[in-house]
C-alpha positions as CSV (number, residue, x, y, z in Angstrom):
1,X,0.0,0.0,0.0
2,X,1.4,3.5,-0.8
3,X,0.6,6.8,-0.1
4,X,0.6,8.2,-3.2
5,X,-2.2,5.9,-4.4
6,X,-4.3,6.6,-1.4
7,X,-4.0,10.3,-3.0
8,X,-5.1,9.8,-5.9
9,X,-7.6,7.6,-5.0
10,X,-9.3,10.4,-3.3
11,X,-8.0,13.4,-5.9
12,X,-10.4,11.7,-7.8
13,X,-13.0,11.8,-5.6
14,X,-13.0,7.7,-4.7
15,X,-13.7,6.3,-1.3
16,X,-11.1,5.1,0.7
17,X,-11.2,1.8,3.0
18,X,-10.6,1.7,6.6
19,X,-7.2,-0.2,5.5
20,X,-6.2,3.0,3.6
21,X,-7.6,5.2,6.3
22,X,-5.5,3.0,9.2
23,X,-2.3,3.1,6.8
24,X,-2.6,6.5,6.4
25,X,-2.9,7.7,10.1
26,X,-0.5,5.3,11.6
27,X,2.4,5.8,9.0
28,X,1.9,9.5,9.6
29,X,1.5,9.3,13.9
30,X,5.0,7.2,13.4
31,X,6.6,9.3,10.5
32,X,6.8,7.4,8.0
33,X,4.8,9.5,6.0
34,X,6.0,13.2,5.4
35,X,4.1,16.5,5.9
36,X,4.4,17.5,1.8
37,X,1.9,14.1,1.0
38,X,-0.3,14.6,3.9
39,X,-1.1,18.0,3.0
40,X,-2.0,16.4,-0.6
41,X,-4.3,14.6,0.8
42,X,-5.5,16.9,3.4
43,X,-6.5,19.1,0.1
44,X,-7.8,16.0,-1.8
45,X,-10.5,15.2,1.2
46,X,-11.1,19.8,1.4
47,X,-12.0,19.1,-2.2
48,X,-13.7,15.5,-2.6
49,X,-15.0,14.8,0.8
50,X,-15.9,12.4,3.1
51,X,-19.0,9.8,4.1
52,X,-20.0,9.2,7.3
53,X,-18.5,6.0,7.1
54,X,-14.9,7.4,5.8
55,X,-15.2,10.2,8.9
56,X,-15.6,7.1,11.1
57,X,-13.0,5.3,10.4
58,X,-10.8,8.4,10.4
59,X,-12.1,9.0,13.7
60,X,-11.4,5.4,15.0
61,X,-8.1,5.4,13.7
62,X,-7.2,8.5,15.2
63,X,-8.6,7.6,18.7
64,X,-6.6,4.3,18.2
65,X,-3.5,5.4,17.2
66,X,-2.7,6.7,21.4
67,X,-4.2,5.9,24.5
68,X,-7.6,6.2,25.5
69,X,-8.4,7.3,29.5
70,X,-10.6,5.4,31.7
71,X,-12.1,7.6,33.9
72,X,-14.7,5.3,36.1
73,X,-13.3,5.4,38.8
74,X,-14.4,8.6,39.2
75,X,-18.2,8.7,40.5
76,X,-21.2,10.5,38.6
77,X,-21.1,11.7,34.5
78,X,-18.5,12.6,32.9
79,X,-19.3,15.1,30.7
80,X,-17.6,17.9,28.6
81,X,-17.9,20.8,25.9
82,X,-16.3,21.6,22.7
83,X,-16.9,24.7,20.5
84,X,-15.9,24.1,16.7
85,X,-14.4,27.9,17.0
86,X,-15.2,31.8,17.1
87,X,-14.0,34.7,17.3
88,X,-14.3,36.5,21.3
89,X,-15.2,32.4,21.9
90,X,-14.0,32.0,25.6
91,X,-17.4,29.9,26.9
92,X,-14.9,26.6,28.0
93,X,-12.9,28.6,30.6
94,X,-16.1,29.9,32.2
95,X,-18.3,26.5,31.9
96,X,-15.6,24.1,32.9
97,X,-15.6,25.6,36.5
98,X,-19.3,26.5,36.5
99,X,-20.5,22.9,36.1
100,X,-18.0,21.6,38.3
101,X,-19.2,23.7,41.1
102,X,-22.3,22.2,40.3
103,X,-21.0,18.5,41.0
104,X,-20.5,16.9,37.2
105,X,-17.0,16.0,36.4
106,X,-15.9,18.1,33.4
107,X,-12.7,16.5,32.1
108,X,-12.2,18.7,29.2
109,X,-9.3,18.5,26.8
110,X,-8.7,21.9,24.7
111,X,-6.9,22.9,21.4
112,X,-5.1,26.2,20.6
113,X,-5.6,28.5,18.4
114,X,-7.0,27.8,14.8
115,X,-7.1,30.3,12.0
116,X,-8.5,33.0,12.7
117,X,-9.9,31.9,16.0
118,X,-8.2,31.7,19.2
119,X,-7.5,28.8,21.3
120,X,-8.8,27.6,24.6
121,X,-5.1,26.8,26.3
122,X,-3.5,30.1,24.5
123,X,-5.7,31.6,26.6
124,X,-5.2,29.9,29.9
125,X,-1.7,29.8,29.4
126,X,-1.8,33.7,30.0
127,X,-2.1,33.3,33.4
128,X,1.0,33.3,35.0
129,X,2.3,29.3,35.5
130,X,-1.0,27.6,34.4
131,X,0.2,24.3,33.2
132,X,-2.2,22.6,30.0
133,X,0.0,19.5,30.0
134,X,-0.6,17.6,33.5
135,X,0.1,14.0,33.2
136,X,-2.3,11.6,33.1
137,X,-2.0,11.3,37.1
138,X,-2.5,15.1,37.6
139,X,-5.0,15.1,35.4
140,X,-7.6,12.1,37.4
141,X,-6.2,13.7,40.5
142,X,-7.7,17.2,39.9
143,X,-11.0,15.5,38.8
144,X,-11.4,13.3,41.8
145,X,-10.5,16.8,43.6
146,X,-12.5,19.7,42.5
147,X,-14.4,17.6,39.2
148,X,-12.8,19.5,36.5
149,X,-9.4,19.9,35.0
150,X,-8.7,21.8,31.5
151,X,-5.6,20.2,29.3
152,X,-4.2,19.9,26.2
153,X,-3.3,16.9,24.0
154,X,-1.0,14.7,25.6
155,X,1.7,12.9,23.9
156,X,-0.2,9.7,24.2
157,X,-4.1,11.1,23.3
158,X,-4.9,11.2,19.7
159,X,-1.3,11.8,18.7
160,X,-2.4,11.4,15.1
161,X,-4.8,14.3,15.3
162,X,-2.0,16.3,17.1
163,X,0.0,16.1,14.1
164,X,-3.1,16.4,11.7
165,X,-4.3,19.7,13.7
166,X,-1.3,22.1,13.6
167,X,-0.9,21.1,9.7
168,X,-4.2,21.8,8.5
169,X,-3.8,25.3,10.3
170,X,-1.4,26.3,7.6
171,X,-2.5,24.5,4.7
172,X,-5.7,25.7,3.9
173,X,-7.6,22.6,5.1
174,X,-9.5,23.4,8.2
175,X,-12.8,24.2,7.0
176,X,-13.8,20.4,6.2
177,X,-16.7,18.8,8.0
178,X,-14.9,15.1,7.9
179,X,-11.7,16.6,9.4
180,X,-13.5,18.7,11.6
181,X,-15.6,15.9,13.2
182,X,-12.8,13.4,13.1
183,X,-11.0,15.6,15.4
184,X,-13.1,16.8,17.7
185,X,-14.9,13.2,18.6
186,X,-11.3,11.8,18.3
187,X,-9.7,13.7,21.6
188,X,-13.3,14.1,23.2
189,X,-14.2,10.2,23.0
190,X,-10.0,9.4,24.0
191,X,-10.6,11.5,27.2
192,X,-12.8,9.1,28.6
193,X,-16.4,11.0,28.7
194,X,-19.9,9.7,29.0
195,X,-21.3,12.4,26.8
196,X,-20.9,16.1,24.9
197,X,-22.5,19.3,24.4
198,X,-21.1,20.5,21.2
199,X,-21.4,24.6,20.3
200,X,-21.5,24.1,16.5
201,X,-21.0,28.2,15.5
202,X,-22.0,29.8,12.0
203,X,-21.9,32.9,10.2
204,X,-19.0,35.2,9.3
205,X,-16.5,34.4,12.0
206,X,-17.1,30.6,12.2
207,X,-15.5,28.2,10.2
208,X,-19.1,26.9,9.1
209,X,-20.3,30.0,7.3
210,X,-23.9,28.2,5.9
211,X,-25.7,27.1,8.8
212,X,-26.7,24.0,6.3
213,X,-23.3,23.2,7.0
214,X,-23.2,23.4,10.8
215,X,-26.2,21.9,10.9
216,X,-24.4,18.9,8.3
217,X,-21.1,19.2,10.9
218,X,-23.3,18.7,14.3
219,X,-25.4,15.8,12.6
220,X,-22.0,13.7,11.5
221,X,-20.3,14.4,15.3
222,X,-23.4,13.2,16.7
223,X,-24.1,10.1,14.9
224,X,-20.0,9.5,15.7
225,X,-20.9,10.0,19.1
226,X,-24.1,7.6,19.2
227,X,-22.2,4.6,17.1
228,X,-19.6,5.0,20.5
229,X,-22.1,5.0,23.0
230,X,-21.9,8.2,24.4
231,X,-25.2,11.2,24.8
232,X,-24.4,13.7,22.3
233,X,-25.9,17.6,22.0
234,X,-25.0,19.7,19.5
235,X,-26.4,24.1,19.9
236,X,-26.2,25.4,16.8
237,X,-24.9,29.3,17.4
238,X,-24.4,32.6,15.6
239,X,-20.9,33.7,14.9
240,X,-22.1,36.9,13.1
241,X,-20.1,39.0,15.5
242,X,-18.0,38.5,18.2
243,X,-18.9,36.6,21.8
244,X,-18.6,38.8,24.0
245,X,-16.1,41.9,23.6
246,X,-12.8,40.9,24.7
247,X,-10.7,39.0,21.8
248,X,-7.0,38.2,22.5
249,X,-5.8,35.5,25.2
250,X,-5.5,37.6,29.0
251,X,-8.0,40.3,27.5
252,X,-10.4,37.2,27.4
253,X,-9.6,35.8,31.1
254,X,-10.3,39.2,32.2
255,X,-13.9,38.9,31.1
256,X,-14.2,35.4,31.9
257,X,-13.3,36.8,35.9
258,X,-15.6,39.2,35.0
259,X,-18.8,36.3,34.3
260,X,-17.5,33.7,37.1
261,X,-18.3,37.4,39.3
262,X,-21.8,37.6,38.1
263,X,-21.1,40.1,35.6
264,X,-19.9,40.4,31.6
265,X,-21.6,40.4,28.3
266,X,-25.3,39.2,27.7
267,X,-24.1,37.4,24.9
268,X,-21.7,35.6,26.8
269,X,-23.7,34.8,29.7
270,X,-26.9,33.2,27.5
271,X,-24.9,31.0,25.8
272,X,-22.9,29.9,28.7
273,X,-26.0,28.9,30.7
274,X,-27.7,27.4,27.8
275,X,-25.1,25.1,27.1
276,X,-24.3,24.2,30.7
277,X,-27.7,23.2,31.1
278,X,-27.5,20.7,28.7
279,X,-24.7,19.5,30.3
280,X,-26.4,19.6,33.8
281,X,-28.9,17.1,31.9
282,X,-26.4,14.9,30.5
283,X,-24.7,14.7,33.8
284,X,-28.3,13.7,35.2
285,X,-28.3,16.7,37.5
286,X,-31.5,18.1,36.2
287,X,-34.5,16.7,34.1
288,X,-34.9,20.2,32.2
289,X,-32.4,22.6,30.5
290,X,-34.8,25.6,32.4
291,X,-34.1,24.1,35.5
292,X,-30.1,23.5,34.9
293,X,-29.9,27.1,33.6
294,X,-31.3,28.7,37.2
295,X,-29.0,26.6,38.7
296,X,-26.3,28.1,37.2
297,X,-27.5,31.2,37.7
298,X,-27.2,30.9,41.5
299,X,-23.3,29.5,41.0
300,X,-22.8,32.5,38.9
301,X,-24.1,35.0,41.6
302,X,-23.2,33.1,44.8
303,X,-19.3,32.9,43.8
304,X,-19.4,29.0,43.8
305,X,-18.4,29.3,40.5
306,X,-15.5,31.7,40.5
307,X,-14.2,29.8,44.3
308,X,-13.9,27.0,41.8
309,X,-12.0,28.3,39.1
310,X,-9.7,29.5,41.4
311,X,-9.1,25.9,42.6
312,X,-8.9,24.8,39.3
313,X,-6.0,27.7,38.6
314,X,-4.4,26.4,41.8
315,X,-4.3,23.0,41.1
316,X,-2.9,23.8,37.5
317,X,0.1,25.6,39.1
318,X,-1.4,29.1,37.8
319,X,-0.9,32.3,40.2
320,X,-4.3,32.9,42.1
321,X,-3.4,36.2,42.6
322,X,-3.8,37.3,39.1
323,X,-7.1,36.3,39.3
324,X,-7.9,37.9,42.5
325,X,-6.3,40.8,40.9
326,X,-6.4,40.9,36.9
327,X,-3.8,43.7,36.3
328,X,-1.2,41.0,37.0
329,X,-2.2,39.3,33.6
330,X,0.2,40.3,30.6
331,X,-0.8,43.9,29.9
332,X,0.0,45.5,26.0
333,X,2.0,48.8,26.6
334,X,0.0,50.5,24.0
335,X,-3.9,51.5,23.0
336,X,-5.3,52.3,20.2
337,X,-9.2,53.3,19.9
338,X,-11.3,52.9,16.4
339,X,-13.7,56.1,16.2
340,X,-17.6,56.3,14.3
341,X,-16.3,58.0,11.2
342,X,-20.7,58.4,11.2
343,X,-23.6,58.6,12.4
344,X,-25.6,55.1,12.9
345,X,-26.2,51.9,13.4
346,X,-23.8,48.9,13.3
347,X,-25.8,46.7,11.0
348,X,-23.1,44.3,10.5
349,X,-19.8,42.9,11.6
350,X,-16.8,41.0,9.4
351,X,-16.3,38.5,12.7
352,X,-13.5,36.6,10.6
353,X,-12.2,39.8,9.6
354,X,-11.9,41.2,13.3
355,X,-9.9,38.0,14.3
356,X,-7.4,38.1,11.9
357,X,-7.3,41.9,13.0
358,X,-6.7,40.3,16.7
359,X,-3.7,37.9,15.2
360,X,-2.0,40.9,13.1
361,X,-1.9,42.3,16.6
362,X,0.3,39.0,17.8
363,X,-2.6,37.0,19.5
364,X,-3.2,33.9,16.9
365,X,-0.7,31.9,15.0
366,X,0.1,32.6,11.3
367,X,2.4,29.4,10.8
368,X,2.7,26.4,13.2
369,X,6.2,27.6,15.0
370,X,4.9,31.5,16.1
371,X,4.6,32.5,19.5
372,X,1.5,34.1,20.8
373,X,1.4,37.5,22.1
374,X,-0.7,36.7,25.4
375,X,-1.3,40.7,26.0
376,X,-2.5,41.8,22.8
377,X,-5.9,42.1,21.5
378,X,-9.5,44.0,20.3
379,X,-12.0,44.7,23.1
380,X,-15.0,45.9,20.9
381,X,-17.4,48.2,22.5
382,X,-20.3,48.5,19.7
383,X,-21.9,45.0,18.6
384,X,-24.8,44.7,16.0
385,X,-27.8,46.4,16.4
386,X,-26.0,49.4,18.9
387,X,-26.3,53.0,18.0
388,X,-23.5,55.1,17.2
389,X,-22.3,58.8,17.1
390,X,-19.4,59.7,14.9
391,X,-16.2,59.9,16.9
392,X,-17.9,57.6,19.4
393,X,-15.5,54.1,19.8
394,X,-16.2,51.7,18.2
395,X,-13.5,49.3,19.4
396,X,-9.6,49.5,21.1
397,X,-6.6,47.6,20.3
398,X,-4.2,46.4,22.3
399,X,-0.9,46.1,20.9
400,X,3.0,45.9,21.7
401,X,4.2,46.4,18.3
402,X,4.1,50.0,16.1
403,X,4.7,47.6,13.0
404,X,1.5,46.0,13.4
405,X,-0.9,48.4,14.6
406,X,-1.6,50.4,10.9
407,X,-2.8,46.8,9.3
408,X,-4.9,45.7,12.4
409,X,-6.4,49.3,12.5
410,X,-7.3,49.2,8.8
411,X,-8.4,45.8,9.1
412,X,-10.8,46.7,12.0
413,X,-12.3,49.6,10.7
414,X,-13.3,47.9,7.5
415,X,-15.0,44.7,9.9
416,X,-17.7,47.7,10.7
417,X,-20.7,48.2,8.3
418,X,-22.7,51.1,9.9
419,X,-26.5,51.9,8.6
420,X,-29.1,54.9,9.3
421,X,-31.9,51.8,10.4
422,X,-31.6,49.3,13.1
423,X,-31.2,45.7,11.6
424,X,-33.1,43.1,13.0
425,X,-31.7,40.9,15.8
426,X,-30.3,37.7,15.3
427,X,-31.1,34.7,17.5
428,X,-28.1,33.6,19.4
429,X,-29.3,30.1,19.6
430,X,-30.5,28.7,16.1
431,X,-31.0,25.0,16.8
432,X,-30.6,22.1,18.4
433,X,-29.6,18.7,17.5
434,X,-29.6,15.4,19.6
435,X,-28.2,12.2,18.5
């Protein structure tokens, strides 16, 4: 068997066995298979496709190819999250905590940042000495503990998706349902859960722009889910515009101390509840979503919630204090603010637009081997449907480099359509699909 063949089997649009699928993984995960061919046939599969059963096996061979946790040991559900990406899209680090607090056991396993999105453990790792990569130990230890703990990939979890992940960041390739769902069930189902909520975003900032698509996306990671055994949810949401207003990796911690307080966006705080209290159900804490989202409700307001993250950054090594006091988070040494040039309304946002803006700036990745700037960012202060005076802000940046800040700015200023009539609002939550 050879890996050129395998290529052009599916260049011209052919379905491959779970042989070729296998052959394909594993020869990569060990390296026998270099980068330059993968990234063929990462493009032949963007272009051609994948059928359930293809995605599947993909996903089977990728969950095979390391070790798979066993967590039950541990009492009660185990249940976790995963968002398919957004812009502003810092729900996990606020959830994780929340549902813990709650009693359900939230092992959750994270990526980093993806495009033009940002990443889950970039933005954790801003805190000063969180660690993502606990060993296997650490991480069943924390969950027996306080019921949550938030890592990344492991050497020995997925390893082929590892690999697979950081190339299809630079080659074009990420926006492809099979490769999507392959690697989001193939860490979630390796972490040892009972079941998943999945935030399935659409629109201009998400990688699924059709909400056909999402739709497509969240109905392939949920039949995955069912054929493993495991309670599956996926919320459809809008990525029209950012989540909440902080984008860039410690400007989003700040807001997510900011909800675990009882305060923060709207935006922020509907989705947040809505999808904990699906996991509240799945976890068998509640009977109803309504019920599981005044629940966490009271965690919000009563602190519970925020105690708990601060456990969680405690057991993770990370400096409580920051948290306690946000101004010891990575600050950028300079502001810039994006004035109304007119009178308005903002009737429309380029989301993807606004986080490329944010990775100009130093917070996202361009090529696999760039270091994140964890102090830079956008906090946007108009959203759709606000009214606007001219030379009323719109938006800051936060930057550390003059060399940046003119195609960021330019960048920025263009993501902003403003109108003389209100648009009509969008529904944050557009559906929801259950395996």
């Amino acid at each position: 068997m050879r890996i050129y063949d395998i290529i052009l089997k599916k260049r011209n649009s052919n379905k491959l066995t779970k042989e070729e699928i296998v052959f394909f993984v594993n020869g990569y995960t060990k390296g026998g298979i270099p980068d330059y061919q993968v990234s063929a046939l990462l493009m032949a599969i963007y272009f051609q496709g994948m059928d359930d059963e293809e995605t599947a096996f993909l996903t089977e061979a990728m969950i095979k190819s390391g070790e798979v946790y066993d967590l039950s040991l541990i009492p009660g559900k185990k249940i976790d999250k995963h968002s398919t990406g957004g812009v502003g899209d810092k729900v996990s680090i606020i959830l994780a905590p929340l549902i813990a607090s709650v009693g359900v056991v939230v092992p959750m396993m994270s990526g980093r940042g993806l495009g033009h999105t940002g990443g889950t453990l970039d933005k954790l790792e801003s805190i000063p000495g969180f660690r993502t990569n606990l060993t296997k130990e650490e991480f069943i230890s924390n969950l027996k503990k306080i019921n949550v703990a938030m890592i990344g990939q492991s050497e020995n979890i997925a390893p082929a998706d590892k690999k697979l992940y950081a190339l299809r960041d630079v080659t074009g390739t990420i926006e492809s349902i099979p490769l999507i769902a392959s690697s989001i069930m193939s860490k979630k189902l390796a972490e040892g859960i009972d079941g998943l909520v999945l935030d399935v975003k659409t629109g201009n900032g998400a990688f699924m722009k059709k909400e056909k698509d999402a739709v497509r996306l969240a109905k392939v990671m949920a039949a995955i889910g069912k054929k493993m055994g495991k309670d599956v949810v996926a919320l459809i949401t809008d990525m029209n515009q950012p989540l909440g207003n902080a984008i860039g990796n410690s400007l989003e911690i700040k807001e997510c101390i900011e909800v675990l307080k009882g305060r923060g966006p709207q935006d922020l705080i509907d989705i947040t509840l809505e999808l904990g209290a699906y996991m509240l159900k799945l976890g068998r804490k509640v009977n109803n979503v309504s019920k599981g989202r005044d629940i966490l409700k009271r965690h919000l307001s009563d602190g519970s919630a925020y105690e708990r993250f601060k456990d969680m950054i405690r057991l993770h090594g990370g400096d409580v204090s920051a948290i306690n006091n946000p101004s010891l988070l990575p600050s950028a040494r300079y502001t810039k603010e994006l004035l109304s040039d007119k009178n308005g309304y903002i009737s429309k946002m380029d989301t993807e637009a606004i986080g490329i803006a944010s990775c100009i700036l130093g917070a996202g990745r361009e090529r696999i081997e760039d270091r994140i700037d964890l102090a830079v960012g956008i906090v946007v202060e108009k959203k759709v449907g606000d009214k606007i005076r001219r030379s009323e802000r719109l938006a800051t940046l936060y930057y550390n480099s003059e060399d940046k800040i003119t195609e960021a700015y330019k960048r920025l200023h263009d993501a902003y359509q403003i109108s003389r009539q209100r648009p009509k609002k969008r529904r944050l939550i557009k559906r929801i699909i259950m395996a």
